[in-house]
N, C-alpha and C positions, 0 to 999 in steps of 0.2 A: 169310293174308287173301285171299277170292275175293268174286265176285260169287256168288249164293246155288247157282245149278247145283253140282253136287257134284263134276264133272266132273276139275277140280284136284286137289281135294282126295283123291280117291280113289286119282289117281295120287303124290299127295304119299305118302299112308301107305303106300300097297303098297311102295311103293320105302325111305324115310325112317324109318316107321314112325309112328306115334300121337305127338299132340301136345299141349301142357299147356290151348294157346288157339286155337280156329279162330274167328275174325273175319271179318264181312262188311263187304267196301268201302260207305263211307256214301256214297259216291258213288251206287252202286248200289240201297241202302237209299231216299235218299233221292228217285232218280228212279223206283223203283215205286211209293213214298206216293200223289208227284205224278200218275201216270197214273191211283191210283184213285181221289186225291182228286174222281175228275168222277161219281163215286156219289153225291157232295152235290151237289147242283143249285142251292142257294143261294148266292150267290158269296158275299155277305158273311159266311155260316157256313164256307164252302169258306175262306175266307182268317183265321179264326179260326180254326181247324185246321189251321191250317198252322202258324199261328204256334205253338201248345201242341203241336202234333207238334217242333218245332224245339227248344222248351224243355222238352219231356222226354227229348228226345235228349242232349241238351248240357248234363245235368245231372250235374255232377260228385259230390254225395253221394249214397250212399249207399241210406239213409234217407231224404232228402227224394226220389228218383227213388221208391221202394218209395209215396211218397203219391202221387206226384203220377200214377203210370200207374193206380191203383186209382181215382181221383178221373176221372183223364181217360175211359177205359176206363167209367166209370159214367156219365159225361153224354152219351157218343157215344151209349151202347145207349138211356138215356132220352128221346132226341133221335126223332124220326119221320127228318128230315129225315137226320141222321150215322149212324140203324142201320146202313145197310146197307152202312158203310165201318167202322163200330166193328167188327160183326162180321168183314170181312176185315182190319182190325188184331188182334184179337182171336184170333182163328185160325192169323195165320200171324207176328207178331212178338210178341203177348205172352208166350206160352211160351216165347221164348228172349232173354231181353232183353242178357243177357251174349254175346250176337254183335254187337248193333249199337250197344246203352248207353255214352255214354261212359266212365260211371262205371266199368266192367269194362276200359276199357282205359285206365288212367290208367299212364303211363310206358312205353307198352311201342313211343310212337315212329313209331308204323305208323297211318293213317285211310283209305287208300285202296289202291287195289291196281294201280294204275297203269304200275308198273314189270311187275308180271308182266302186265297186257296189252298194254303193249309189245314184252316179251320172245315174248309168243303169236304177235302180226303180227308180227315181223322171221322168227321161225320159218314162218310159215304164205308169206310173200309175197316175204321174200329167200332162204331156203335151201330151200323144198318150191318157188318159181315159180308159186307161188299154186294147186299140184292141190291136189287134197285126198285126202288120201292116207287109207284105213283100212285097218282089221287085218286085213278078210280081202282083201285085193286078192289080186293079181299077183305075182309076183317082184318085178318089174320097180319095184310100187310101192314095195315095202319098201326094194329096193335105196336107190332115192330119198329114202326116209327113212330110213334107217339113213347114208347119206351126208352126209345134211344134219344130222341131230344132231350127227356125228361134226365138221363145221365148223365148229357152232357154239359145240360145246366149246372147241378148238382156238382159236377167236379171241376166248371170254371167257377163257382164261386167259391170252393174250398182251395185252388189255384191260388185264386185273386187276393182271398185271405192270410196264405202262407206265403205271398211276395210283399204284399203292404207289411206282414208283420217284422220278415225277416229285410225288407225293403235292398230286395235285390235286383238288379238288371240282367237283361238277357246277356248272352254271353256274345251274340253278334253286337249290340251296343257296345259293351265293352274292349273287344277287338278294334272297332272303331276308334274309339276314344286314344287307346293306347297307341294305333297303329299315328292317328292323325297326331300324337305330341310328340311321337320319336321324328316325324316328317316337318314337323312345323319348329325342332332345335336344328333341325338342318339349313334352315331359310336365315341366310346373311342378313348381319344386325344393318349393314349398307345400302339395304334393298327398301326398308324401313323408313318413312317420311312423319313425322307430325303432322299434322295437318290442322287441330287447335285440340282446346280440353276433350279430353274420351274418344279422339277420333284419328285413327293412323290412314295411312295409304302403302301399301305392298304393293310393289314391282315386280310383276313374272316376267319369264319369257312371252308369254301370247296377251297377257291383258296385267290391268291394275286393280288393285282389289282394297273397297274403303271398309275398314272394322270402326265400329262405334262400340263405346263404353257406357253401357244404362247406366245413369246416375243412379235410379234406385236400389238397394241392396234385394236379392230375390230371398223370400222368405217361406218361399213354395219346401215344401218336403221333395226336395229332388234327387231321385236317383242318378238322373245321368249327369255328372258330372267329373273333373278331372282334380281329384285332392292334389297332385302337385303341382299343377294353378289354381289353386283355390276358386275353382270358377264352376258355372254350373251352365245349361245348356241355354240359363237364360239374363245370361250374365254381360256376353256381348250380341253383337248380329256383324255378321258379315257379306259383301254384297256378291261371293262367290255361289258354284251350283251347290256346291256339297252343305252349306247351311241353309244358304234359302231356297232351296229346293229339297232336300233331302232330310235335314233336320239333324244335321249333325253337328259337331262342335270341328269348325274343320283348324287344318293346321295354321291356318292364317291367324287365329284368333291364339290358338296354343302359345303362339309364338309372340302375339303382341301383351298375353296374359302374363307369361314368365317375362318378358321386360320391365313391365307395369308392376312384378310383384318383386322384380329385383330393384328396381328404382326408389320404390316405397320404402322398400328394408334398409335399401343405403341413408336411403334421409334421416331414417330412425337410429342408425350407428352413428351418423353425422349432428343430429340433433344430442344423443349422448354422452361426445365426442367433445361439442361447443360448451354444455352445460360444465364439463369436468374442467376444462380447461377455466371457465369463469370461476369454478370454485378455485384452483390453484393460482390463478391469477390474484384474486382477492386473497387470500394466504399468502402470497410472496408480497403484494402490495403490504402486508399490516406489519409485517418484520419490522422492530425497529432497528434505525441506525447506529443507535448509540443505547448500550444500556447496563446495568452495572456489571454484564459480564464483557463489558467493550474494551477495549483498551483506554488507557490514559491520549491517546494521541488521535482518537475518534476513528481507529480501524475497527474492521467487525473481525471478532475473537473467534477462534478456529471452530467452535460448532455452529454458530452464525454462518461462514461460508460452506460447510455442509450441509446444512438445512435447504439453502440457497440452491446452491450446485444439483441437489437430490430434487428441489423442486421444478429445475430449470428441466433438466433430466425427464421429469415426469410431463412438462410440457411438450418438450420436442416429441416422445414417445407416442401421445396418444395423436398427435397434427400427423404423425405417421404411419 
């Protein structure tokens, strides 16, 4: 994933070689809409275009993306006022819609390209000192840059070393995490549908959202994950942007996790619960009726009905 310059990417395959998906950062996407959205002069059309640019971006099928650019696409160009920004959507993203669509990048985790231009400036202004070094320089420049590459090898893998050991997350990850489980105990247990084994439906305001439960346990070494849902980044999937686009653990899942982890637990009090009551049961069944501490007239003798009474006691107790 780059910003649209080819620049990366060039250097990606010469080196790496060809790859399955090249994606443009929607960061990037969406700040040159913005700049050309001022080819509409009318603000109040300017801001209806904005908004159908946002929801044909952010539209996760399929099939309803294939209507809805063909639709949008046709009212820009029938517009006097959106021609002449149809035609530069039309020119330069409808022909590749599988770089910016969400729909083409459902699961693969990645929306923006942030980390590689971070990694470009720590390159460009802590290890070059901000020259700008090109290929046909100097010696002197190469030197420079073959120095500083060779640093910043050298202290991403001593990086890479002291997070696998100490097996920490970034610190934006985990803002995430925390922020989407305090957001996802806020979401009504009423809102909340079954819908069969491992698989709920959440009701918002604007859309529904289906969480699925992998039956298998994940036994990947995961950092990202939330200890009080015992759950990790690949524990459910949900069909909202913020996981299948973004790769987060969003609130939807928070909240069907903490249901699934209090429902488990009650079964397990419930289960221990049933078994206690089957032992006190069988103890008050073997009581005998009659026995040499009975009475002559076959009543039960006053520690008999305590024992009784104490175990009826212990019954009712734990059924409550």
């Amino acid at each position: 994933m780059t910003d649209d310059a080819p620049a990366f990417y060039n250097a990606w395959s010469y080196v790496m070689g060809t790859v399955k998906n090249v994606l443009l950062c929607a960061w990037h996407v969406t700040r040159n809409w913005h700049q050309n959205l001022n080819k509409i002069k009318n603000p109040e059309k300017r801001k209806i275009v904005n908004k159908a640019l946002k929801a044909v971006k952010e539209e996760l099928c399929l099939e309803t993306f294939s209507k809805l650019m063909k639709q949008f696409i046709q009212e820009l160009l029938n517009d006097s006022d959106t021609c002449e920004f149809g035609k530069y959507f039309q020119q330069n993203y409808a022909k590749r819609p599988e770089k910016w669509a969400y729909c083409y990048r459902k699961g693969m985790g990645i929306n923006t390209n942030m980390y590689l231009e971070s990694l470009h400036k720590k390159i460009k202004y802590h290890y070059f000192e901000g020259k700008h070094v090109k290929r046909h320089c100097q010696e002197t420049c190469l030197d420079i840059a073959i120095d500083g590459l060779l640093k910043l090898v050298r202290d991403l893998i001593f990086q890479r070393l002291i997070k696998f050991t100490k097996r920490t997350i970034s610190s934006d990850k985990l803002s995430k995490i925390v922020n989407s489980h305090r957001l996802g105990l806020e979401i009504q247990s009423n809102r909340i549908e079954k819908l069969a084994d491992n698989e709920w439906k959440i009701e918002s305001n604007h859309s529904n959202y289906i969480i699925c439960k992998k039956e298998e346990e994940c036994h990947r070494l995961c950092n990202i994950k939330c200890t009080a849902c015992k759950i990790c980044i690949h524990s459910y999937t949900c069909s909202c942007v913020d996981n299948l686009i973004r790769g987060n653990i969003c609130k939807h899942i928070h909240k069907v996790a903490k249901m699934f982890l209090n429902d488990t637990h009650n079964e397990e009090i419930q289960e221990i619960y049933v078994n206690q009551n089957d032992i006190l049961k069988e103890t008050f069944d073997v009581l005998p009726c009659s026995s040499k501490s009975a009475n002559n007239d076959g009543h039960e003798s006053p520690p008999q009905k305590k024992l009784k009474a104490f175990l009826l006691l212990l019954m009712n107790t734990s059924l409550h």
